[in-house]
GUDO-910937 format. One record per residue: residue number from 1; x, y, z of N, C-alpha, C in turn. Coordinates in nm, 3 decimals. Example, Ala and Ser with C-alpha at 12.3 -4.5 7.8 and 13.67 -1.06 7.14 Angstrom:
BEGIN
pt k: 1 n.px: 1.319 n.py: -0.569 n.pz: 0.780 ca.px: 1.230 ca.py: -0.450 ca.pz: 0.780 c.px: 1.320 c.py: -0.330 c.pz: 0.780;
pt k: 2 n.px: 1.285 n.py: -0.225 n.pz: 0.708 ca.px: 1.367 ca.py: -0.106 ca.pz: 0.714 c.px: 1.290 c.py: 0.003 c.pz: 0.787;
END
This chain:
BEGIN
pt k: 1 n.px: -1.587 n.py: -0.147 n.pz: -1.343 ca.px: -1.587 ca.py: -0.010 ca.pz: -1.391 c.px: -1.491 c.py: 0.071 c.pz: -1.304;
pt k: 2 n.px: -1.390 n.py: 0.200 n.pz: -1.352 ca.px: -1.351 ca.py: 0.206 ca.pz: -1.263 c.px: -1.365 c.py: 0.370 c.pz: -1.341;
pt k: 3 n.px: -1.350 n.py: 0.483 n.pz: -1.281 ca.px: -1.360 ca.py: 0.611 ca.pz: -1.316 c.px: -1.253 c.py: 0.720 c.pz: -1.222;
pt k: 4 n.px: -1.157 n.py: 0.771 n.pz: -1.287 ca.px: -1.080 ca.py: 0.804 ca.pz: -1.253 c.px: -1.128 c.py: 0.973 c.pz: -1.212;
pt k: 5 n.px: -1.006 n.py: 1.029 n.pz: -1.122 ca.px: -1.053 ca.py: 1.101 ca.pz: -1.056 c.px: -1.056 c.py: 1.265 c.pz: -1.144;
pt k: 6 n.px: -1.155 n.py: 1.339 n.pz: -1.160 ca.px: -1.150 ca.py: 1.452 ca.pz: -1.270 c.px: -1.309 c.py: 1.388 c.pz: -1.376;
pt k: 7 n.px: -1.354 n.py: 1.260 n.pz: -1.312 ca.px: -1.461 ca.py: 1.223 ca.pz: -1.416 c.px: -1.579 c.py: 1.193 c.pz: -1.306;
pt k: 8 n.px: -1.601 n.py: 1.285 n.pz: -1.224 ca.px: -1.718 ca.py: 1.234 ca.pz: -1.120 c.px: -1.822 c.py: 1.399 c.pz: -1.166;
pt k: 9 n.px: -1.944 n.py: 1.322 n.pz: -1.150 ca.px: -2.017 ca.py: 1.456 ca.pz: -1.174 c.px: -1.999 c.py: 1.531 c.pz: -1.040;
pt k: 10 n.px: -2.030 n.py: 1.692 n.pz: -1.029 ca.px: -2.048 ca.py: 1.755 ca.pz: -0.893 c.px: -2.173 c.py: 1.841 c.pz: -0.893;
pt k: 11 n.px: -2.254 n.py: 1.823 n.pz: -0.794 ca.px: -2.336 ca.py: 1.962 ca.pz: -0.797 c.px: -2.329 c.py: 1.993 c.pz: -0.652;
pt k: 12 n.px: -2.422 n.py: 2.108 n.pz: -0.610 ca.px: -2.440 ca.py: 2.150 ca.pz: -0.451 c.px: -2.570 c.py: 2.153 c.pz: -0.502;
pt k: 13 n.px: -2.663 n.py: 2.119 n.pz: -0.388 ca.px: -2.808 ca.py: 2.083 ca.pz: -0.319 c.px: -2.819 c.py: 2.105 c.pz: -0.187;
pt k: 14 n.px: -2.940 n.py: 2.192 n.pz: -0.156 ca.px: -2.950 ca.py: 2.167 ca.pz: -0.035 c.px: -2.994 c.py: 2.086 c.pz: 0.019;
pt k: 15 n.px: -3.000 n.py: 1.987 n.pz: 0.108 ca.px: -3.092 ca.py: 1.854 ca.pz: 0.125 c.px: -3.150 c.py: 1.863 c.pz: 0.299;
pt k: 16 n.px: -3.233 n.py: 1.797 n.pz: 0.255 ca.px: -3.389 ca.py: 1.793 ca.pz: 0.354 c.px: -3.369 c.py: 1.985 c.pz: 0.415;
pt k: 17 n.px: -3.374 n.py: 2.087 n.pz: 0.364 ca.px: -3.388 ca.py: 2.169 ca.pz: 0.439 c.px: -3.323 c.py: 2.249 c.pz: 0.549;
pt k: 18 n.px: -3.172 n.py: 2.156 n.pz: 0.517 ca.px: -3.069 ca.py: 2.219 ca.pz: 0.611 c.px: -2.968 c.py: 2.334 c.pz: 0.599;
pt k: 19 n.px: -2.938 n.py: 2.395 n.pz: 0.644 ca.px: -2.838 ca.py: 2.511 ca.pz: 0.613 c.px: -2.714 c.py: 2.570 c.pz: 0.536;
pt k: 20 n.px: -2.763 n.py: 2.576 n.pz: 0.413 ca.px: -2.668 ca.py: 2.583 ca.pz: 0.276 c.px: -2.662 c.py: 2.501 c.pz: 0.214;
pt k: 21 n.px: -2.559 n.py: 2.454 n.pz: 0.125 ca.px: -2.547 ca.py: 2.398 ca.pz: 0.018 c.px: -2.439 c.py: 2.322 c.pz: 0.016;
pt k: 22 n.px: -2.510 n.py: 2.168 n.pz: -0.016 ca.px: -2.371 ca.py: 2.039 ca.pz: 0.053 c.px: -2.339 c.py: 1.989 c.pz: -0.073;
pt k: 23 n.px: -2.134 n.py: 1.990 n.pz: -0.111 ca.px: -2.127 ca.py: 1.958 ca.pz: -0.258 c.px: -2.129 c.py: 1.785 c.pz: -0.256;
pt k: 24 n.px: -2.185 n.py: 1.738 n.pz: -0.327 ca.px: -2.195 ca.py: 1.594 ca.pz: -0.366 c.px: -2.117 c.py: 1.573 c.pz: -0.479;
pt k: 25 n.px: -2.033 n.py: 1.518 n.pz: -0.433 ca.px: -1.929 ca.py: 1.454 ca.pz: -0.622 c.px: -1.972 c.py: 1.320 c.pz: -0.579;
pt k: 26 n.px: -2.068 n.py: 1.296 n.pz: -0.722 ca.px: -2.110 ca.py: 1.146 ca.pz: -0.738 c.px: -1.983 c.py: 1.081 c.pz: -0.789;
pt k: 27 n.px: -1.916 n.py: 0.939 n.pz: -0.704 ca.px: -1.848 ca.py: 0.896 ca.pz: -0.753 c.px: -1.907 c.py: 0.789 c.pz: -0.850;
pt k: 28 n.px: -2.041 n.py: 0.733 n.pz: -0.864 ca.px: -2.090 ca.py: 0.652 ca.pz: -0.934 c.px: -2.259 c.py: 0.670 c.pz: -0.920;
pt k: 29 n.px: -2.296 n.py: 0.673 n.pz: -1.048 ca.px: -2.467 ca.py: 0.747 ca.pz: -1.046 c.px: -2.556 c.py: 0.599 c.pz: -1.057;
pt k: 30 n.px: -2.700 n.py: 0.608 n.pz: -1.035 ca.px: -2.769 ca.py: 0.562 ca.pz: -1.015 c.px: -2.792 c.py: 0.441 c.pz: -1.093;
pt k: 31 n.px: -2.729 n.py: 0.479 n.pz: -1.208 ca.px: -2.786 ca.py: 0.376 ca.pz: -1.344 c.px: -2.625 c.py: 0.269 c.pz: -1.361;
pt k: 32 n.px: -2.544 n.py: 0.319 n.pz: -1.275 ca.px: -2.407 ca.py: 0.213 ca.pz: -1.242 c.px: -2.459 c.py: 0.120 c.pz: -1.165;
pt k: 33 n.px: -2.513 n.py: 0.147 n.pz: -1.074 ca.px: -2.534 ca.py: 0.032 ca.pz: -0.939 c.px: -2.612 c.py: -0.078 c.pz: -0.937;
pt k: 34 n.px: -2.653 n.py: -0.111 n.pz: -1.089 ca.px: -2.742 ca.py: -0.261 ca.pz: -1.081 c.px: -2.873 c.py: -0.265 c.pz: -1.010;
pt k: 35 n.px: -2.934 n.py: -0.119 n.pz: -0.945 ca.px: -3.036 ca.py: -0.106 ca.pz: -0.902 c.px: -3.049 c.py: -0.138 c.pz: -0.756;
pt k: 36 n.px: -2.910 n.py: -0.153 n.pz: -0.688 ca.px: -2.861 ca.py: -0.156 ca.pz: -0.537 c.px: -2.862 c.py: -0.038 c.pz: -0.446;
pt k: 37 n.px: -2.882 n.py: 0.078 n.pz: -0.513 ca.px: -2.828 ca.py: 0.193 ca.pz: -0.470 c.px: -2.839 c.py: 0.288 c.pz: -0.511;
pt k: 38 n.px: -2.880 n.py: 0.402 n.pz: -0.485 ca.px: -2.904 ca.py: 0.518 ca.pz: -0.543 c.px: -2.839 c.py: 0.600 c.pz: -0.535;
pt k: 39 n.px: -2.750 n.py: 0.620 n.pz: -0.427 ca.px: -2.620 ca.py: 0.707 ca.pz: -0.435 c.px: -2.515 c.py: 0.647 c.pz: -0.378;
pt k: 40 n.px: -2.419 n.py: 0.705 n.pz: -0.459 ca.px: -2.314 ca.py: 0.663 ca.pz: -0.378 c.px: -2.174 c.py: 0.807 c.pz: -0.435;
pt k: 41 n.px: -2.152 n.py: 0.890 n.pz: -0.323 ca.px: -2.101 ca.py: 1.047 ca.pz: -0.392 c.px: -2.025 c.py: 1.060 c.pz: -0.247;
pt k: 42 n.px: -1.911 n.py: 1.166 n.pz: -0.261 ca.px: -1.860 ca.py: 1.234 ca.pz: -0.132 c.px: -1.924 c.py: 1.342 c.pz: -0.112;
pt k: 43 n.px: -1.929 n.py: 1.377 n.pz: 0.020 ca.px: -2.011 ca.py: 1.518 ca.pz: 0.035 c.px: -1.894 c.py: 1.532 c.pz: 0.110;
pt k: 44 n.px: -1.912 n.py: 1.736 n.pz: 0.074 ca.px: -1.842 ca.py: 1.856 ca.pz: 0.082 c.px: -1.905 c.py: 1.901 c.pz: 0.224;
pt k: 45 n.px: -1.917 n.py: 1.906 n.pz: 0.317 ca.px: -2.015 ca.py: 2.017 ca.pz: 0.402 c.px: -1.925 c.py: 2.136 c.pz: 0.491;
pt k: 46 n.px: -1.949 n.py: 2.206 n.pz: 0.384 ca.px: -1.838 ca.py: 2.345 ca.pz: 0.477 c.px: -1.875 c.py: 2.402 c.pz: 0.606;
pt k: 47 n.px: -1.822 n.py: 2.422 n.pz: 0.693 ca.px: -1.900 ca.py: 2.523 ca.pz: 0.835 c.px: -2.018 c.py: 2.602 c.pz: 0.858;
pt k: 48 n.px: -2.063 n.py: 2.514 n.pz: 0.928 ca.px: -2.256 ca.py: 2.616 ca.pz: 0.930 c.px: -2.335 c.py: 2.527 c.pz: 0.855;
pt k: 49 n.px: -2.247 n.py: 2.440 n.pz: 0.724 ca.px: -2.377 ca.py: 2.377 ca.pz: 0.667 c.px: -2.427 c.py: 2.249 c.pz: 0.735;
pt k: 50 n.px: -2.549 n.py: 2.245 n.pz: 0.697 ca.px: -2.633 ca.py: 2.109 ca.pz: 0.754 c.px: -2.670 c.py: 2.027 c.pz: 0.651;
pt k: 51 n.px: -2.748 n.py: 1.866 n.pz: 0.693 ca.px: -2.873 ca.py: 1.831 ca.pz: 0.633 c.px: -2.913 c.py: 1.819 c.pz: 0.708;
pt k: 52 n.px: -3.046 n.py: 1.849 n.pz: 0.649 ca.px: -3.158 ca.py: 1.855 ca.pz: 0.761 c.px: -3.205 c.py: 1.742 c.pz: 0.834;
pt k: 53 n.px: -3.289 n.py: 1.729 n.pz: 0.868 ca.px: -3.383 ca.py: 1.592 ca.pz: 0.955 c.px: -3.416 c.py: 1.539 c.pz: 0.840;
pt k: 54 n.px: -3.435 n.py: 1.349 n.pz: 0.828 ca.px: -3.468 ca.py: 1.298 ca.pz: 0.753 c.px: -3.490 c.py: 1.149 c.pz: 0.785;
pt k: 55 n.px: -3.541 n.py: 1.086 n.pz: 0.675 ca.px: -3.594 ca.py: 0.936 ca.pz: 0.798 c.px: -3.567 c.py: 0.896 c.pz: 0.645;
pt k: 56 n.px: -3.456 n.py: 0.732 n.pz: 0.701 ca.px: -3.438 ca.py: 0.622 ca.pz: 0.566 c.px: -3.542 c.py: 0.520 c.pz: 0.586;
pt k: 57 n.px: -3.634 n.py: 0.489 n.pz: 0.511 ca.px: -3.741 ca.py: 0.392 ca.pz: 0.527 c.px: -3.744 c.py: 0.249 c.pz: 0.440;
pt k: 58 n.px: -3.738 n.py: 0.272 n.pz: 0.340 ca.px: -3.725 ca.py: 0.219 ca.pz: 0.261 c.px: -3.590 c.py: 0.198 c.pz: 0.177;
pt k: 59 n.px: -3.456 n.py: 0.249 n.pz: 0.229 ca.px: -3.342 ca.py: 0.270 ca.pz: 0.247 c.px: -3.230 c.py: 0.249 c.pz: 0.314;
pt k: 60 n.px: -3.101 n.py: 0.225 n.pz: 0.348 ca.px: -3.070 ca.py: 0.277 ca.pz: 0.416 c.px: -2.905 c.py: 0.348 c.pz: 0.389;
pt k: 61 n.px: -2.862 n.py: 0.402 n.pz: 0.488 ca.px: -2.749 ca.py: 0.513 ca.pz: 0.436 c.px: -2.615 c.py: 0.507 c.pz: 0.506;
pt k: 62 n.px: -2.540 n.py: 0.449 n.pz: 0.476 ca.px: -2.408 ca.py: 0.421 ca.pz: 0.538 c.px: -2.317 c.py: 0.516 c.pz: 0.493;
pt k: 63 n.px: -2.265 n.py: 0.617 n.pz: 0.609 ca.px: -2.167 ca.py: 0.722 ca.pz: 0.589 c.px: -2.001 c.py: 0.699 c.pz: 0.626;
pt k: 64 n.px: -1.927 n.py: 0.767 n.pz: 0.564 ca.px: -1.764 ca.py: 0.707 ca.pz: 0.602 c.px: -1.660 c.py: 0.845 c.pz: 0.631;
pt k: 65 n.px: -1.664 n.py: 0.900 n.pz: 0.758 ca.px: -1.601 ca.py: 1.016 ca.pz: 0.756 c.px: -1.444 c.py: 1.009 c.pz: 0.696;
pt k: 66 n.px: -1.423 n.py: 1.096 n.pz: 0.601 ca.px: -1.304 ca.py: 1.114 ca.pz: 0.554 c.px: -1.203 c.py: 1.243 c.pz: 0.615;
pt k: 67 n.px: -1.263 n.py: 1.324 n.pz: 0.650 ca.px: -1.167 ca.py: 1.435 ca.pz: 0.666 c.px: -1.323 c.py: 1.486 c.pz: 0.771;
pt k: 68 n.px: -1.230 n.py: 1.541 n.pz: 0.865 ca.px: -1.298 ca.py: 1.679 ca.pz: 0.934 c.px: -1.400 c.py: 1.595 c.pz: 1.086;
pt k: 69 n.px: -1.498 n.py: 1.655 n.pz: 1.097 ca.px: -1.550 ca.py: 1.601 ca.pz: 1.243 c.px: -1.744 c.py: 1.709 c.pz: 1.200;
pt k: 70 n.px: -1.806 n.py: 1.607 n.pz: 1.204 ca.px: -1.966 ca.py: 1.617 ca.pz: 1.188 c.px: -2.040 c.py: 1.583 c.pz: 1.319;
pt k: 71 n.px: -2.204 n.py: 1.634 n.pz: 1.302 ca.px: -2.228 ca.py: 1.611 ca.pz: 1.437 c.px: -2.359 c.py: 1.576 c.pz: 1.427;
pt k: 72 n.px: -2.401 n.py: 1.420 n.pz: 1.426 ca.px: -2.510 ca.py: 1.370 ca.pz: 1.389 c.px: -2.624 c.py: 1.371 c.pz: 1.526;
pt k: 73 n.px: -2.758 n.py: 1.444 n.pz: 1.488 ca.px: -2.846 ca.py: 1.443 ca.pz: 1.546 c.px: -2.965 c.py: 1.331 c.pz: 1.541;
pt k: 74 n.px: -2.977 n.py: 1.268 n.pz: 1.631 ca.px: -3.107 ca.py: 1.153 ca.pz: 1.618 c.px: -3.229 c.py: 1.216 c.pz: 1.645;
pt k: 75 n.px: -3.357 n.py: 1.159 n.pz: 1.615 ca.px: -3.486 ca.py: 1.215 ca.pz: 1.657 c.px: -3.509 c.py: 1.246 c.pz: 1.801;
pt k: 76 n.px: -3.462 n.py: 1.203 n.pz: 1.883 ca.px: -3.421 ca.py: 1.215 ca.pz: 2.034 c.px: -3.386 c.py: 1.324 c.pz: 2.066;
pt k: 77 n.px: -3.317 n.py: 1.435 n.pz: 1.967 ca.px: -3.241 ca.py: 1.515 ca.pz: 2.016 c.px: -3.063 c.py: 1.446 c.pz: 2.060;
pt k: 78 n.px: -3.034 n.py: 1.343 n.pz: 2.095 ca.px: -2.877 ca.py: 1.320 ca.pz: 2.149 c.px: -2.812 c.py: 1.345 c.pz: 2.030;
pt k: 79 n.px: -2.723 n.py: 1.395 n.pz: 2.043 ca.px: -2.611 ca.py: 1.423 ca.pz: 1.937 c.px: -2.505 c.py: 1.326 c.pz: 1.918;
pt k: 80 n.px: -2.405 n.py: 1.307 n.pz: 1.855 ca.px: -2.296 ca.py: 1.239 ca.pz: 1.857 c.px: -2.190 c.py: 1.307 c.pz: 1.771;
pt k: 81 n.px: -2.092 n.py: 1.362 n.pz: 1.807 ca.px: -1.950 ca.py: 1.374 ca.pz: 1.714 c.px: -1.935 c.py: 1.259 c.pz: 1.636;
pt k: 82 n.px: -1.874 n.py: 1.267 n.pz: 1.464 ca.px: -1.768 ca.py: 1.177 ca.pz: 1.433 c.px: -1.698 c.py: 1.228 c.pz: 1.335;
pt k: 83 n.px: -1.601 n.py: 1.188 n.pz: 1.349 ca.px: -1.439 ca.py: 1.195 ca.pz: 1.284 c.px: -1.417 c.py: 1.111 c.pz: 1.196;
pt k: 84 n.px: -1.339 n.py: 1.142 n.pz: 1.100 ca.px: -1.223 ca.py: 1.085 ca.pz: 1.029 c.px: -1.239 c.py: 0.926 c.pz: 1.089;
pt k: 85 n.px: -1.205 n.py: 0.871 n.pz: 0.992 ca.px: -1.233 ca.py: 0.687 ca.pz: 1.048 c.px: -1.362 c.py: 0.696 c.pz: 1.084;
pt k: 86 n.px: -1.493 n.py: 0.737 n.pz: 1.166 ca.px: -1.603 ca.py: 0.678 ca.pz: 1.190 c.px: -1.677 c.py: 0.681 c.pz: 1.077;
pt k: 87 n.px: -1.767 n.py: 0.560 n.pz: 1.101 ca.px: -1.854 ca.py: 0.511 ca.pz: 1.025 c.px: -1.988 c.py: 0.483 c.pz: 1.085;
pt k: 88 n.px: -2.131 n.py: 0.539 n.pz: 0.995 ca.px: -2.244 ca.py: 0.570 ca.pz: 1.067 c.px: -2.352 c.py: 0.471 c.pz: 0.998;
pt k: 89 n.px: -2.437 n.py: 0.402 n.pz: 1.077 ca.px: -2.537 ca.py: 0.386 ca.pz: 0.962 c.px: -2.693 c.py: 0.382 c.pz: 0.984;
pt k: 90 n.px: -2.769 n.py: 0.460 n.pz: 0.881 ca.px: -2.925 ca.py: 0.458 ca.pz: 0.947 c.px: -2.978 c.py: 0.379 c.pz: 0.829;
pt k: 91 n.px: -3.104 n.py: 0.337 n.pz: 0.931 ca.px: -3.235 ca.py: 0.231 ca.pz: 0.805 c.px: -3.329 c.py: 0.257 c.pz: 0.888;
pt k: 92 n.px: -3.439 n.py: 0.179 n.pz: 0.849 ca.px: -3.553 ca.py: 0.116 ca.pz: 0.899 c.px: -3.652 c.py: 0.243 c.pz: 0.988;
pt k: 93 n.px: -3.656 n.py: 0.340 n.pz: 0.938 ca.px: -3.722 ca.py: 0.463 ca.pz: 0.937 c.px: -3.647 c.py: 0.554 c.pz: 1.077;
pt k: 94 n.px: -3.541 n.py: 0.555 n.pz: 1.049 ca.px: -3.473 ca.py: 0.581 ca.pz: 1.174 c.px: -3.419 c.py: 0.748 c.pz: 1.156;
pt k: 95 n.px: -3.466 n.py: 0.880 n.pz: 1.196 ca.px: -3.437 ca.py: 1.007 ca.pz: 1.143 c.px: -3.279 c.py: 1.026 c.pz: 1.188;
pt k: 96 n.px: -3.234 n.py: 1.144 n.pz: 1.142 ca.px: -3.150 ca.py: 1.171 ca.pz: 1.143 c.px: -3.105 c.py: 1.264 c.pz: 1.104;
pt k: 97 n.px: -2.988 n.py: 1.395 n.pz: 1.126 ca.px: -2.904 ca.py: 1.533 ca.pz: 1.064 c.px: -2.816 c.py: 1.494 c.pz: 1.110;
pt k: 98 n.px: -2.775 n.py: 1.614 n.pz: 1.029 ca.px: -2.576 ca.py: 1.628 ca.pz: 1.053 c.px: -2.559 c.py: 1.780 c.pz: 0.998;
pt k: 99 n.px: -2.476 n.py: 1.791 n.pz: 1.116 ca.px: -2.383 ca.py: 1.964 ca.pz: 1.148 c.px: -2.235 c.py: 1.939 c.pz: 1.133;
pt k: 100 n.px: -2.213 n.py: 2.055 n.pz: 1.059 ca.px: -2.058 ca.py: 2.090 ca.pz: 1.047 c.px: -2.076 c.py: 2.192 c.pz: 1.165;
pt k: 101 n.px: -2.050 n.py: 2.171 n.pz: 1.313 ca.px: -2.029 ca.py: 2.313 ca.pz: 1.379 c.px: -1.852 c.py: 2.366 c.pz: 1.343;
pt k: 102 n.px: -1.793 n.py: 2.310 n.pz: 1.320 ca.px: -1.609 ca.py: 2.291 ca.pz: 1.311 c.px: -1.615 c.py: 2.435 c.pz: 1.236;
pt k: 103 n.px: -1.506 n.py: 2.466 n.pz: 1.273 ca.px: -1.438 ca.py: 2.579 ca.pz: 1.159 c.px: -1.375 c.py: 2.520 c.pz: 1.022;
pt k: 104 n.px: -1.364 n.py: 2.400 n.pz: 1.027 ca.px: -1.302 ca.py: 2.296 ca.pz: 0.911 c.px: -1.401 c.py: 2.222 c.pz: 0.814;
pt k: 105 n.px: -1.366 n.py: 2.237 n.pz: 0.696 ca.px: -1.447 ca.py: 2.178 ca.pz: 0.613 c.px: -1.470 c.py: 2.009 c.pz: 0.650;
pt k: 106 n.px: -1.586 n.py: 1.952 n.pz: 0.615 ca.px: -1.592 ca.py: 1.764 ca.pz: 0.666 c.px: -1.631 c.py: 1.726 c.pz: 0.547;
pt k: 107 n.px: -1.581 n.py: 1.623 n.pz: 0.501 ca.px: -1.604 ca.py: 1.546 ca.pz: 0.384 c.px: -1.607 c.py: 1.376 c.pz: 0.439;
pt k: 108 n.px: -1.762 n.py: 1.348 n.pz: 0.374 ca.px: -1.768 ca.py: 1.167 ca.pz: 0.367 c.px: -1.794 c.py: 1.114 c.pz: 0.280;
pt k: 109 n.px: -1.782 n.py: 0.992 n.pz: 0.264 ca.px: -1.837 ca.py: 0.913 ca.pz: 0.167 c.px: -1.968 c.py: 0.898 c.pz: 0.183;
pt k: 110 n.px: -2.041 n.py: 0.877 n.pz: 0.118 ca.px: -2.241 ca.py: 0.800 ca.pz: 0.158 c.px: -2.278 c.py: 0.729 c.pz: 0.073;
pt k: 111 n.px: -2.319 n.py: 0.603 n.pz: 0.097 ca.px: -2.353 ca.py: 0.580 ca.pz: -0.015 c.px: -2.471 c.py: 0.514 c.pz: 0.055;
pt k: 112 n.px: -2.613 n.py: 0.528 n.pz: -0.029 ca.px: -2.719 ca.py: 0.471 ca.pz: 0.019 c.px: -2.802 c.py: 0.359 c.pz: -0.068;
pt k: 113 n.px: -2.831 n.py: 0.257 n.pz: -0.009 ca.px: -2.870 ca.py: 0.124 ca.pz: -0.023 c.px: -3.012 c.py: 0.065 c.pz: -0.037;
pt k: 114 n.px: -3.068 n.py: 0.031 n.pz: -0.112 ca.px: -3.204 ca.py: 0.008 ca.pz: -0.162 c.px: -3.216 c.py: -0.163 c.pz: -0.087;
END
């Protein structure tokens, strides 16, 4: 399947409770993935916005920074920067957020895994 670019759905959601509204362009929806995956979309997260705290359990969520610099929080509290080229991944009930503090918009890929 291949879906060219101008044919992805978009909405904004706020997710788990974090600060504004993160745009998701699904590049391929739920009922594409053979039942592997439940998302798989770029997110938009403009300055100031968040997602909130959240735990993959039954999941897990592999992110692919494309543009800009995010700032992932573990249940610990330690933070971590990543950029452009990094690649993140949580499972196995492991929490997690992410901050745009940047003045620059950050966009990744995510796609999460059943």
């Amino acid at each position: 399947m291949i879906k060219k670019s101008g044919e992805f759905r978009e909405e904004r959601r706020n997710i788990a409770g974090g600060n504004g509204e993160i745009i998701l362009r699904h590049k391929f929806e739920r009922e594409d993935m053979f039942g592997k995956s439940r998302l798989c979309a770029e997110l938009v997260v403009e300055p100031g916005c968040s997602i909130g705290e959240h735990a993959h359990v039954e999941d897990m969520e592999i992110f692919y920074m494309l543009e800009g610099t995010l700032v992932s929080v573990a249940k610990d509290g330690s933070e971590t920067p990543f950029s452009k080229g990094d690649c993140m991944l949580t499972g196995g009930g492991d929490f997690h957020s992410l901050r745009n503090d940047s003045g620059k918009t950050a966009v990744m890929l995510a796609v999460i895994a059943l």
